[in-house]
Structures are given as C-alpha cells and as structure tokens.
N, C-alpha and C positions, 0 to 999 in steps of 0.2 A: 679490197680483197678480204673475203673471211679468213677466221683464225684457220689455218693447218694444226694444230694444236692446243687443245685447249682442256681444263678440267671444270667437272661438274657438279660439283657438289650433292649429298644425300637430300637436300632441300631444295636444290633447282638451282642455284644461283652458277652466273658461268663466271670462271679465271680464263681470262684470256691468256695464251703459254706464246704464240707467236703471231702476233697483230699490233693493233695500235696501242695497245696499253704493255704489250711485255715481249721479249725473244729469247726462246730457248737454243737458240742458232740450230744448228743442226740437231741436236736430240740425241746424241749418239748412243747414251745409254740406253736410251729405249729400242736403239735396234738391235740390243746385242739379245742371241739369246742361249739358254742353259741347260741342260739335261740332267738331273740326276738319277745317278746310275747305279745298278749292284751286277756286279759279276761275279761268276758261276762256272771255275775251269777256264772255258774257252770260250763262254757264251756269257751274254747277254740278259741275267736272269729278269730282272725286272728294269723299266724306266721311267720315268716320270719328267714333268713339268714344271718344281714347285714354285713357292710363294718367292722373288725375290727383293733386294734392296738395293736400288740404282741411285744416283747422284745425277742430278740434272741441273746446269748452271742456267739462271735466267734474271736476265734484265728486265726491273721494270721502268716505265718511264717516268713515273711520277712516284712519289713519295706515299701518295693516300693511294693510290694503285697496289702496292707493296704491301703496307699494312690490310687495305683492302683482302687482298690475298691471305695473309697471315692469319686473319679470323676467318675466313673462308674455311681453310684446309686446320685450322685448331677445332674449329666446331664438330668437321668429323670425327679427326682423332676422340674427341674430346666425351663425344658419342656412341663412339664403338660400331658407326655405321661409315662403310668406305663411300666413297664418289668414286666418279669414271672418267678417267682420261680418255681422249680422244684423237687419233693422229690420223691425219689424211682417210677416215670414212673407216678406222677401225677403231676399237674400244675395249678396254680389261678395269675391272675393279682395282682402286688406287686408294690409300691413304697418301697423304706427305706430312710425314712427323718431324722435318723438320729443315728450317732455313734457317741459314746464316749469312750474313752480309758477307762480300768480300771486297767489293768495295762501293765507294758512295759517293756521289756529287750533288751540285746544286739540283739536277732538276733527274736523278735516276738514280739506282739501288742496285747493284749487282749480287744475286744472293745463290749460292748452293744449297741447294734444298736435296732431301732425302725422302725417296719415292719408293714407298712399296707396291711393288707391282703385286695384286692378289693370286689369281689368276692363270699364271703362267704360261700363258699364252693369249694372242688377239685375236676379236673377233668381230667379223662385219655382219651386225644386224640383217635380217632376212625380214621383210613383210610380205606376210600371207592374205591374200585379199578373201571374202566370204561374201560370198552374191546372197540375198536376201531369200533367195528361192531356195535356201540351203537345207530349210526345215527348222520346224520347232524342236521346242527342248525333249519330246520325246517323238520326234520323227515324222510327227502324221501329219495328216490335214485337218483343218477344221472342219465337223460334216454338221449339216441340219439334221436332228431326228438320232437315232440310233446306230452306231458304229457297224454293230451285226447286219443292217443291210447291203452293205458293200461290201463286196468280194474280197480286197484288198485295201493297205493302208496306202493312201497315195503321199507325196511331199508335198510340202508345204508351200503357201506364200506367204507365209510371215516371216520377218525375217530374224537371226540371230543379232543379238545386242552388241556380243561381246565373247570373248574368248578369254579363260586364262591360260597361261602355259607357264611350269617352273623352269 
C-alpha cells in the first residue's frame, strides 16, 4: 500500500509519514484548519488563511529511518527552501523545524516533530493536457515561400514543448 502521507523534499527526496518506514496515525493536526480574522462593528472586515505551526507525532520504524528523515527536513530548513507535504492526493508547502523524541526502542523512534504548514490551505494538483496541434510559439504555420501569399495565418502542427505557469 502507498504512503497516504508523505513529504517531499526541495530536492526530490521522499519521507515516508504513513507506510512502511514511519505513521503519523491519524494526522490530526493537519486536518484542523484556521482563519485569521479582523472585525469591523458587525462585519467581517478582512480574512485570510495564514502561515501555521502544527505538531504532528510519528513513528519511525527504524533508527536510520528517523535520522534519515532528520537530515531530509534540516536541509530544507537549512536552505530556506520549504518541501511539500502530501495527504491523500492533496499538497501545501511545509518546512518541519523540528523533532523531538518522545520515546525510543530497540527497533523504532517516536518523535513530535513541528510543521509549518506555508500555504494555508491544500491543494490538489490539476493537469492540463496540450495536443501538439496547439500551435507554435507565435501561432502560425509553417509556409513555403512568403507569408503575404496567404489570406490568413492557419495553426500549427508543431507541437508546444512545454509550458510554465507561476
């Protein structure tokens, strides 16, 4: 069974949060969620989402698992570039600055770790598909001979490489 939970570091590397290496049991921090607010009389003048700091307990199995993890989520910190948690197919920018054991055995590490959710809300990834017939980077076709013979510019069949979107 894949992780339900898991984070991903600025460099690709995955923590598993609830699979075979670690459980964060239920998550419940991560479900709660917060509004801040300012009020105005009677009304509701502005509200927002912000940045928060949740507490999330998780067992790992193994000992190099744990530490594994620990330089995982130090490096971002460490970087100034957040990773992305991930729970059942949704996703928000995350640091975890910080884990503490709470308790320890032969073969697993229980540790309370400190998550800053960025973000202030989740979100599930959308993919936009682009058929090749889409046109080139400036719309046309490619023509033999001179543009001014034809009436009109037609679309393309070459296809788009790539897209960015911020």
């Amino acid at each position: 069974m894949p992780d339900r939970l898991f984070y991903i570091s600025a460099s690709g590397e995955r923590v598993g949060l609830s699979g075979p290496e670690a459980s964060a049991g239920s998550a419940l921090g991560l479900r709660a969620s917060e509004w801040e607010i300012e009020l105005s009389g009677r009304k509701l003048r502005s509200s927002s989402r912000p940045a928060r700091e949740i507490s999330l307990d998780v067992a790992f199995y193994t000992h190099a698992e744990a530490d594994r993890a620990a330089d995982v989520f130090d490096a971002d910190v460490a970087a100034g570039t957040p990773g992305t948690i991930h729970a059942t197919g949704w996703e928000q920018r995350a640091f975890v600055t910080s884990m503490e054991p709470s308790s320890l055995g032969h073969d697993f590490v229980r540790e309370s770790a400190s998550v800053t959710l960025l973000d202030g809300v989740w979100r599930k990834p959308e993919t936009h598909t682009i058929f090749p017939q889409s046109g080139d980077e400036d719309g046309t076709k490619l023509y033999s001979g001179s543009l001014s013979a034809y009436p009109y510019l037609y679309a393309s069949e070459i296809g788009t490489t790539h897209v960015d979107l911020d």
